[in-house]
C-alpha positions as CSV (number, residue, x, y, z in Angstrom):
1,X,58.8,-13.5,-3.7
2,X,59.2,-10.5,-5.6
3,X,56.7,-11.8,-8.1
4,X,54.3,-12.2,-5.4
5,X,54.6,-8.7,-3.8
6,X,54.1,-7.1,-7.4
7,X,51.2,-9.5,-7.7
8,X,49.8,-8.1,-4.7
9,X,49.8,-4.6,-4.9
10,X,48.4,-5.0,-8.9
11,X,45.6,-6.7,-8.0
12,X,44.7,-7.3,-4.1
13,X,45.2,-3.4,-3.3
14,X,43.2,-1.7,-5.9
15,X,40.4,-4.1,-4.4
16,X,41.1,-3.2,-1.0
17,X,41.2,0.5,-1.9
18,X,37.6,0.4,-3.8
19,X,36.0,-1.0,-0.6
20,X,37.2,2.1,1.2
21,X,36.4,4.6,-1.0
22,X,34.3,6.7,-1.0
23,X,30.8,5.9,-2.2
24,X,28.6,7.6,-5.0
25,X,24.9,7.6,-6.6
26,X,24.9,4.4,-8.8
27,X,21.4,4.0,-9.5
28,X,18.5,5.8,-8.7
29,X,17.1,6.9,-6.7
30,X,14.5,5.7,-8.4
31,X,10.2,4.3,-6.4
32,X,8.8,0.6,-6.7
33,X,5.4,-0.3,-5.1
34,X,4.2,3.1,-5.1
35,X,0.5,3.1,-3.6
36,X,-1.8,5.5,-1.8
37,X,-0.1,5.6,1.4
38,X,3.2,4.2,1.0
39,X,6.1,4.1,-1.4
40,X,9.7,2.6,-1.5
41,X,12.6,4.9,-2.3
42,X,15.1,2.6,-3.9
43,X,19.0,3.3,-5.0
44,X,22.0,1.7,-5.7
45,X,26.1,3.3,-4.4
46,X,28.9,2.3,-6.0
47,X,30.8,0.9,-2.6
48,X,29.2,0.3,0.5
49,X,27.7,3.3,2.7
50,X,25.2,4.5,4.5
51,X,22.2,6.8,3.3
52,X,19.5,9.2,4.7
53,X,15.9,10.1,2.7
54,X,14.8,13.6,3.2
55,X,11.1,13.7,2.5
56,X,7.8,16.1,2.9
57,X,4.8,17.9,1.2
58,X,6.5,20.7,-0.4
59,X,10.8,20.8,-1.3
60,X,11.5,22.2,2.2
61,X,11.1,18.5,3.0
62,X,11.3,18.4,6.9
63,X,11.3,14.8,7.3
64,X,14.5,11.9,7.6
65,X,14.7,8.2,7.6
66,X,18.4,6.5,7.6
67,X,18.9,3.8,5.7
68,X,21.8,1.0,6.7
69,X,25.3,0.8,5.3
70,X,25.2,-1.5,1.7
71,X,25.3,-1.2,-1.8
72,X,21.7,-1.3,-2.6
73,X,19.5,0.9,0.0
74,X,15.8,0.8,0.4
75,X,13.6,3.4,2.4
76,X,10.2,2.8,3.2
77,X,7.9,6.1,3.1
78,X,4.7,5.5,4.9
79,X,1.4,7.2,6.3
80,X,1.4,9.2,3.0
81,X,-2.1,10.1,1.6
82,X,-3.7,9.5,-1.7
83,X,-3.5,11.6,-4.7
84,X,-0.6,13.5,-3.4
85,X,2.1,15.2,-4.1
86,X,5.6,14.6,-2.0
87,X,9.2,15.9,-2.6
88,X,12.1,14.0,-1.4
89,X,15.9,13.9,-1.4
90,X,18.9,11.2,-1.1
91,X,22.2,11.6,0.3
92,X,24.6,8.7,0.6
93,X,28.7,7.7,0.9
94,X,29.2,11.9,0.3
95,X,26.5,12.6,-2.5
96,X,23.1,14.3,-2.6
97,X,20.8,13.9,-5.2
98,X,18.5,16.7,-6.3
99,X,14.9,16.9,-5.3
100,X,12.3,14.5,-6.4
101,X,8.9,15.1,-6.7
102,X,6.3,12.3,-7.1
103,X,1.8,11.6,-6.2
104,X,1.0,8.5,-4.5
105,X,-1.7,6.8,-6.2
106,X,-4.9,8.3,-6.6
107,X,-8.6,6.8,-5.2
108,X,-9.9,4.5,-7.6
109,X,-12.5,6.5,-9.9
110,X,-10.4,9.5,-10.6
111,X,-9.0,10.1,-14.3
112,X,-5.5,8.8,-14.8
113,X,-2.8,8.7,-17.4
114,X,-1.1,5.4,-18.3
115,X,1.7,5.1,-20.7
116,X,3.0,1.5,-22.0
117,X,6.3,0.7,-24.0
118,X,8.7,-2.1,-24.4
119,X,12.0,-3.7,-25.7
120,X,14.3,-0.6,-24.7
121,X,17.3,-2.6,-24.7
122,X,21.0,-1.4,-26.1
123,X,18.8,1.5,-28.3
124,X,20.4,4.2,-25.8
125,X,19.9,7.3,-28.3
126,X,16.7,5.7,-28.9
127,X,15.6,5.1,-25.6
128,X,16.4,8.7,-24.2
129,X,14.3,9.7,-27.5
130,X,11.3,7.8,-26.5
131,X,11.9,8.3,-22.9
132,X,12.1,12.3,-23.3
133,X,8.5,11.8,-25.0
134,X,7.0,9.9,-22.0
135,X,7.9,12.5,-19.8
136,X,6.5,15.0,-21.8
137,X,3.1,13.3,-21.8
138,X,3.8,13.5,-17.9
139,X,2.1,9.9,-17.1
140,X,1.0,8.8,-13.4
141,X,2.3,5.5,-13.9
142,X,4.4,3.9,-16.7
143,X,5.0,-0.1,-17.9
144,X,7.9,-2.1,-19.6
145,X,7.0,-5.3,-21.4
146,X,10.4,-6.5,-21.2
147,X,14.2,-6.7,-22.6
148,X,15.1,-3.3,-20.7
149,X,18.5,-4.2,-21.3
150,X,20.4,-7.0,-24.3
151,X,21.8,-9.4,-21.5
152,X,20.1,-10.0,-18.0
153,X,23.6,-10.4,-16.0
154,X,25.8,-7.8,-18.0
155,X,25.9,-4.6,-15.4
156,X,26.6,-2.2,-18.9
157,X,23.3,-3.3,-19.3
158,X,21.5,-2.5,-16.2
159,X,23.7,0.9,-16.0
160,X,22.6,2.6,-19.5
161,X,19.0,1.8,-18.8
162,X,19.1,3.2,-15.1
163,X,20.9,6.0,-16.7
164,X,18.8,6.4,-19.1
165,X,15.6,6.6,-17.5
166,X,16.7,8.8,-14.2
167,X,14.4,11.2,-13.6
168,X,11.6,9.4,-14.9
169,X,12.0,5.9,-12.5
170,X,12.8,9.0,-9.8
171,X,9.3,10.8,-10.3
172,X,7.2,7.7,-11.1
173,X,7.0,4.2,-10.7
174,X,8.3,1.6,-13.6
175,X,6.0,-1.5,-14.0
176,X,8.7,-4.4,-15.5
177,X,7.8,-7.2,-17.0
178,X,10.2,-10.0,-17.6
179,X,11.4,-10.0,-21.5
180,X,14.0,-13.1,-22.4
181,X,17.2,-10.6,-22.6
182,X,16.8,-9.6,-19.2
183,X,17.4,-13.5,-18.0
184,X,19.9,-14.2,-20.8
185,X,18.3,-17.5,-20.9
186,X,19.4,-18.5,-17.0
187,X,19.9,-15.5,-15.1
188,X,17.6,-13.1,-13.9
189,X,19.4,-11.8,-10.4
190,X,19.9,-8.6,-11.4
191,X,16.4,-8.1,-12.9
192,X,15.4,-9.2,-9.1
193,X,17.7,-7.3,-7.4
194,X,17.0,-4.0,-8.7
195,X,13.1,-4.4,-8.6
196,X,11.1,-4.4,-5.5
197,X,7.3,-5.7,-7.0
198,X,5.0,-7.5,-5.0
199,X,5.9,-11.6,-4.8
200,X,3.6,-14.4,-5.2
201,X,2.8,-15.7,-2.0
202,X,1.4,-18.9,-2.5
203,X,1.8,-22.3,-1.1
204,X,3.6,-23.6,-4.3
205,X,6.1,-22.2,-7.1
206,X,7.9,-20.0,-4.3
207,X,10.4,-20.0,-7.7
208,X,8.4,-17.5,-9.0
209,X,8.2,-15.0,-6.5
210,X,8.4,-11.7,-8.3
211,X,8.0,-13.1,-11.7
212,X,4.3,-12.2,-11.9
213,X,2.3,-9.8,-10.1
214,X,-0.3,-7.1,-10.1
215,X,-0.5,-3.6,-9.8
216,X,-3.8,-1.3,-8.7
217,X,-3.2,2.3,-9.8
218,X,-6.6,4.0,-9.5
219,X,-9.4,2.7,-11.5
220,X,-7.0,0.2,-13.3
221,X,-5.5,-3.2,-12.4
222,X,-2.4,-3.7,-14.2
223,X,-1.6,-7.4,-14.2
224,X,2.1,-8.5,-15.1
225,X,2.7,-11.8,-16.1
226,X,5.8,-13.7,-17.1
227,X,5.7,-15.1,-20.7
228,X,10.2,-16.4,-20.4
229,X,10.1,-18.3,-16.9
230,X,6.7,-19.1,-15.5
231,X,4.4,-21.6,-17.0
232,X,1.5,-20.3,-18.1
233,X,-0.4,-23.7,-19.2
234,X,-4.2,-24.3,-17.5
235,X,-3.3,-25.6,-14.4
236,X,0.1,-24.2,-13.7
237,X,0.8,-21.8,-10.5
238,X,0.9,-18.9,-13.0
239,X,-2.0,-19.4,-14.6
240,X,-3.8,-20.2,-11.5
241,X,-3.0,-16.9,-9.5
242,X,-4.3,-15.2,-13.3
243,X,-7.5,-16.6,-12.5
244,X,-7.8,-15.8,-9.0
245,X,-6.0,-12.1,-9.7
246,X,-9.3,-12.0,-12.5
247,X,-11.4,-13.2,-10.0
248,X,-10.8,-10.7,-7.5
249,X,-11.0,-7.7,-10.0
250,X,-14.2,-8.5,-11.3
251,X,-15.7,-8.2,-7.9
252,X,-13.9,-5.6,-7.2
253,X,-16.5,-2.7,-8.2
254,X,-13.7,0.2,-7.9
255,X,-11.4,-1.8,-10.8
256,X,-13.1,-0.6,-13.9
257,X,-10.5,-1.6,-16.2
258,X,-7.4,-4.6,-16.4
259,X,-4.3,-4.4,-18.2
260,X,-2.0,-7.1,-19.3
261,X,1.2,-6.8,-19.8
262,X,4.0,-9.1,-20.8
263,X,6.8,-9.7,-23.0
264,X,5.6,-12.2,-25.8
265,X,2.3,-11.6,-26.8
266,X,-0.6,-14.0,-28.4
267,X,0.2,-12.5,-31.3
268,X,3.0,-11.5,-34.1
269,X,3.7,-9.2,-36.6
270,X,7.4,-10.2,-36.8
271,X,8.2,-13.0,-39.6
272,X,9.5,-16.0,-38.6
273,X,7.6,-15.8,-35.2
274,X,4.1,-17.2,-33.8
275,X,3.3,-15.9,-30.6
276,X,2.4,-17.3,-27.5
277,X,-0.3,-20.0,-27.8
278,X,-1.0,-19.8,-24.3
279,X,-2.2,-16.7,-24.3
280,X,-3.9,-17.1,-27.2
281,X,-5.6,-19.6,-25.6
282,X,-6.8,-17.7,-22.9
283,X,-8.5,-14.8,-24.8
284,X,-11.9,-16.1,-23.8
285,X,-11.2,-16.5,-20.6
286,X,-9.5,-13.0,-20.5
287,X,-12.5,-11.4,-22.7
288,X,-15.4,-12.8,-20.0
289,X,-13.0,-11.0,-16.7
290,X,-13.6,-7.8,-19.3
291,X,-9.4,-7.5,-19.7
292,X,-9.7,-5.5,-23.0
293,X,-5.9,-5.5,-23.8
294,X,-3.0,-7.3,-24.0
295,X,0.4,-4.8,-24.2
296,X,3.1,-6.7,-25.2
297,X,6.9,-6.4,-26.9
298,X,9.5,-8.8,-28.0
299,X,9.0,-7.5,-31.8
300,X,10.7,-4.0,-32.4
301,X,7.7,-2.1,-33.8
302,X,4.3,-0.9,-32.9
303,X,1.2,-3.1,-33.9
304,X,-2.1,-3.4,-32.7
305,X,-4.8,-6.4,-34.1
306,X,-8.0,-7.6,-32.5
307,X,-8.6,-11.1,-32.2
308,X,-11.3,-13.3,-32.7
309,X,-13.0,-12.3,-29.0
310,X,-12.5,-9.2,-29.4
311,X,-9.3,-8.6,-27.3
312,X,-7.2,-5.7,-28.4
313,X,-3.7,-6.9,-29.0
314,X,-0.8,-4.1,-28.6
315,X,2.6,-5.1,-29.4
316,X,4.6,-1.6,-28.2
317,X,8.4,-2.9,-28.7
318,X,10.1,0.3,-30.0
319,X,11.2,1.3,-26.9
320,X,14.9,1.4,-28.3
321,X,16.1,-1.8,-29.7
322,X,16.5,-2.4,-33.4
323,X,13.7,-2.1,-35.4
324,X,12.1,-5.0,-37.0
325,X,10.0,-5.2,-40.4
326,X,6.0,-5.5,-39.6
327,X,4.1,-7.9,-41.9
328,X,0.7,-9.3,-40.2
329,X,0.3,-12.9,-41.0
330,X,-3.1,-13.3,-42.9
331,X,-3.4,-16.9,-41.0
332,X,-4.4,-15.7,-37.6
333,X,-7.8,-14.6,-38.6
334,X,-7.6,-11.2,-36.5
335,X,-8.0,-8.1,-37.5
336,X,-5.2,-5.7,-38.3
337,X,-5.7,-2.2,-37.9
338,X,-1.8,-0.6,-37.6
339,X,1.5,-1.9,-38.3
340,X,4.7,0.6,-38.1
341,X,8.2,0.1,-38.1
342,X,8.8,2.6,-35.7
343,X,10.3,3.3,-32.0
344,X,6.6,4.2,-30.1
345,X,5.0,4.2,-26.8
346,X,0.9,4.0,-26.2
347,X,-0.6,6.5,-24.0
348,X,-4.1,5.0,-22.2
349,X,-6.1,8.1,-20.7
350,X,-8.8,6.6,-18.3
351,X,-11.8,8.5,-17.6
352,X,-14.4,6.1,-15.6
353,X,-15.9,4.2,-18.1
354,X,-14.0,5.4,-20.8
355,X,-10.7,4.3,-22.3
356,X,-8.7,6.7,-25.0
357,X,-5.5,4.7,-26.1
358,X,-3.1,7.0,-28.6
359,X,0.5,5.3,-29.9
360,X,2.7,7.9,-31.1
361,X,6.2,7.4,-32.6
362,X,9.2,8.8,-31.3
363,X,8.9,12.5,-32.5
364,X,5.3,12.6,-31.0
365,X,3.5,11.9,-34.2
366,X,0.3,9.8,-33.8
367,X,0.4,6.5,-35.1
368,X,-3.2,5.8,-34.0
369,X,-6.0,6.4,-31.8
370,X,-8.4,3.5,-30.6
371,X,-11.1,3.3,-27.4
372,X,-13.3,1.4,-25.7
373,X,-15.7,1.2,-22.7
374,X,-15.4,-1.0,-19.3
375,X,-18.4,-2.8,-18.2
376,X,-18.7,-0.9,-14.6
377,X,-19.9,2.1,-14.0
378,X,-18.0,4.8,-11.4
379,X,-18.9,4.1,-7.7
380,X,-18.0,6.7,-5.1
381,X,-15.5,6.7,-2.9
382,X,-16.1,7.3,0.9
383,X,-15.1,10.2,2.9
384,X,-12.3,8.4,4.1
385,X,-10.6,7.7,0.9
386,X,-11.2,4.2,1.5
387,X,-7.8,3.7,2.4
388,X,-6.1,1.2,5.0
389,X,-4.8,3.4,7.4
390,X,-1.5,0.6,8.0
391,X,-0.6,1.4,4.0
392,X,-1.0,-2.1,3.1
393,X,-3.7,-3.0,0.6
394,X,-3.9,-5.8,-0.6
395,X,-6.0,-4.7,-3.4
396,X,-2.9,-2.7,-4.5
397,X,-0.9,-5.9,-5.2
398,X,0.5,-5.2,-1.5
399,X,0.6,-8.3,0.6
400,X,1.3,-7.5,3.6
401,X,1.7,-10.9,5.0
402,X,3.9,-12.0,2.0
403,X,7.1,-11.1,3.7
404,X,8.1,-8.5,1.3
405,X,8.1,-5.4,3.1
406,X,11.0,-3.1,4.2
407,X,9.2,-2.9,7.8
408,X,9.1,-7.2,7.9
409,X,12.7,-6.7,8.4
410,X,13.0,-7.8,4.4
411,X,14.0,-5.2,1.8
412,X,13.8,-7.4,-1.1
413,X,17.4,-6.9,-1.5
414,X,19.7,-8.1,0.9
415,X,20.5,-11.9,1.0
416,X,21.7,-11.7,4.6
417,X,18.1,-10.5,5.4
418,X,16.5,-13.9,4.2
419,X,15.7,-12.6,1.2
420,X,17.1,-14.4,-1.6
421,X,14.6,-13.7,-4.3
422,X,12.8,-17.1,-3.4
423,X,16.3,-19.1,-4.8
424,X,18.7,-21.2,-3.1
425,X,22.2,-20.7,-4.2
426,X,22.4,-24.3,-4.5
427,X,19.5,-24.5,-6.8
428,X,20.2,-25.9,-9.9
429,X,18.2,-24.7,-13.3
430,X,15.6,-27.2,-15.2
431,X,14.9,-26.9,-18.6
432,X,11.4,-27.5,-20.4
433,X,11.1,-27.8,-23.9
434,X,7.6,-26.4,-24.0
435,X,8.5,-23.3,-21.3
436,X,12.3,-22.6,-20.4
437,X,14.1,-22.4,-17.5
438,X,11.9,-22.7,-14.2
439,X,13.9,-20.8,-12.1
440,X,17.0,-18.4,-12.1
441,X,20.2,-18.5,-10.8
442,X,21.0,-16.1,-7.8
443,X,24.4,-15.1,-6.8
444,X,27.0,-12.5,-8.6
445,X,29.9,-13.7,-8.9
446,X,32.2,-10.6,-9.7
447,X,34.1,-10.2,-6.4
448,X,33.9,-13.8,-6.2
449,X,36.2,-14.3,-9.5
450,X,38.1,-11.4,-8.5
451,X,39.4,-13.0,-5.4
452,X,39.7,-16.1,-7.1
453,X,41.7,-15.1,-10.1
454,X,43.8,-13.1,-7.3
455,X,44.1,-16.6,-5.2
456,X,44.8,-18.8,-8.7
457,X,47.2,-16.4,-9.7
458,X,49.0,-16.7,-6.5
459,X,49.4,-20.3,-6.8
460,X,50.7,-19.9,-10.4
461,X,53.5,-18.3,-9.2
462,X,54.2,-20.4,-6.5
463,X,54.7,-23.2,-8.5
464,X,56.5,-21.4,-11.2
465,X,59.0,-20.3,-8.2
466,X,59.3,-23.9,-7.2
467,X,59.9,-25.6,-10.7
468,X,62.6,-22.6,-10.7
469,X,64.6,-24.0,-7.7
């Protein structure tokens, strides 16, 4: 009985003691879905508590929205305006953060800067290197291609890279892409649970619901797609939402530009690798919808090639992870123009028309400069901004009838909400050859196994006690 007791207070009571202490900052806060008249404030406590966003037009803020008790807390700002500035503040379980300043997206045919990188990973000194640089070049809107951290359901992971990139995720908004570390092959519940994008909607592969998606910021379209999970074959869900995402911005006269990004490109400057065929496939397709490049990661270096269409292919994956030796294979029959074993990030300044893409290493030295021109010409904007006046554009990537919004009574983060990512805890994983896993696994299991190894360990005892007697 003794046993027991001692058992008890070892390992039940420093459980029962977390739960009731007192909370702190974990993550964040940190904005997802950003637009022009809404935004998401997202963080993460270390124990459950409540939460309050402070928020306004200059850092006297003025305005409050509570947020319910939980670990993960999500606030929705809305009636904001375009091409503003707005400060804000968190305070939750006993801690404040400091003031945030961020702009809402801008109208459509205004200049913007938009900076691209990949494969940040377990680099940490690395990372804050390259990271320190992308805040210097102050961006309005920033993309990952993938692996932001080595194993998809390792928290370490998650932690350093939150860490890492504070006060940039806090001031503006992180466009992920799914890389292979950050599903570990079958998990990709924390990639989901941490990042609020907007879901695909459609009447089949509910699986992939947040896997791929699309992004308006201004006059660009930033279309995400999953090269680890999702299909991408003619004819599969993926592929089919490309076409009708390609569709819609080439009709769209106020999307001058579109932007792919994803985690394994069409192309490889990394030995031993190929690419992905199906993109490679789909450069045609990609060239007539007038998408002039493909950002990509996966290999630990900066290369750029254009391919037979004419597509620029951007592989920005020294975003922190080891660096890996770039050697173009003469067998693809594109064109090489820069190939650096370096950490790096790419810098696109958008200017109507007019595209000026610069990739500088780590220290800020300029590995290259390239441009090009969009096929539409600058329309103007009405007086009124254009702008749905309920926040919810659907332009933006912004469904508002996809059941992923904070004021649907679904934050994207709470299972007890009916928001389980699009997975059923009873799912089980299939494999293809040819594509992966089709679907992830949702459900941590750390409190889980610490209440079972408490309960196992019990019952180990017990029936040492009883072989005693």
């Amino acid at each position: 009985m003794k046993n027991i007791i001692t058992l008890f207070v070892v390992l039940v009571l420093p459980l029962v003691f977390l739960s009731t202490a007192q909370a702190e900052l974990k993550k964040g806060p940190y904005l997802q879905r950003l637009g022009k008249n809404s935004a998401l404030v997202v963080w993460e406590t270390d124990n459950d508590a409540d939460g309050t966003v402070e928020w306004g037009t200059d850092d006297a803020l003025g305005e409050s929205i509570p947020a319910a008790s939980g670990t993960m807390h999500v606030v929705k700002l809305e009636g904001l305006s375009p091409d503003t500035a707005y400060f804000y503040q968190v305070s939750s379980g006993g801690e404040t953060s400091k003031v945030y300043q961020f702009w809402t997206a801008p109208n459509r045919n205004v200049p913007i800067r938009y900076i691209a990188f990949g494969d940040s990973r377990s680099g940490e000194n690395d990372h804050r290197r390259v990271v320190a640089r992308i805040m210097e070049e102050d961006p309005d809107i920033y993309s990952n291609s993938g692996d932001l951290v080595s194993t998809g359901d390792d928290e370490v992971s998650w932690q350093m890279h939150f860490d890492v990139e504070r006060d940039l995720m806090a001031t503006r908004m992180l466009v992920p892409a799914i890389g292979n570390h950050d599903v570990d092959g079958l998990n990709c519940v924390k990639y989901k649970k941490y990042f609020d994008v907007p879901t695909y909607s459609g009447d089949e592969g509910s699986e992939y619901d947040e896997n791929f998606f699309f992004q308006d910021w201004g006059p660009i379209r930033l279309i995400t797609l999953d090269s680890t999970l999702a299909p991408l074959n003619v004819g599969s869900v993926q592929y089919n939402w490309l076409i009708q995402v390609l569709e819609d911005a080439k009709s769209n006269d106020h999307t001058l530009h579109v932007f792919i990004n994803t985690h394994i490109g069409p192309y490889t400057a990394k030995p031993g690798r190929s690419g992905n065929q199906y993109l490679r496939a789909l450069s045609p397709t990609l060239v007539e919808y007038d998408v002039r490049a493909v950002i990509a990661g996966h290999d630990h270096h900066y290369y750029r090639a254009t391919d037979p269409n004419g597509l620029n292919i951007i592989v920005a994956g020294g975003g922190g992870a080891g660096l890996y030796d770039c050697e173009p294979r003469p067998d693809f029959g594109v064109i090489n123009h820069a190939c650096e074993k370096t950490f790096n990030y790419v810098v696109f300044d958008i200017n109507g028309k007019h595209v000026q893409a610069t990739a500088k290493d780590s220290e800020g030295n300029i590995l290259e400069t390239f441009e090009w021109e969009g096929q539409k010409d600058p329309v103007e904007i009405p007086s009124d901004g254009d702008t749905p006046a309920d926040g919810d554009d659907p332009a933006d990537g912004d469904d508002p009838g996809d059941g992923d919004d904070p004021a649907d009574g679904d934050d994207g983060f709470d299972v007890a909400d009916g928001d389980d990512g699009g997975f059923s805890l009873n799912e089980q994983d299939s494999y293809d050859p040819d594509y992966g896993y089709a679907g992830c696994r949702v459900g941590d299991g750390p409190a889980f196994g610490a209440w079972l190894l408490v309960a196992l360990s019990v019952l180990a005892l017990r029936r040492r006690r009883k072989q005693s007697l």
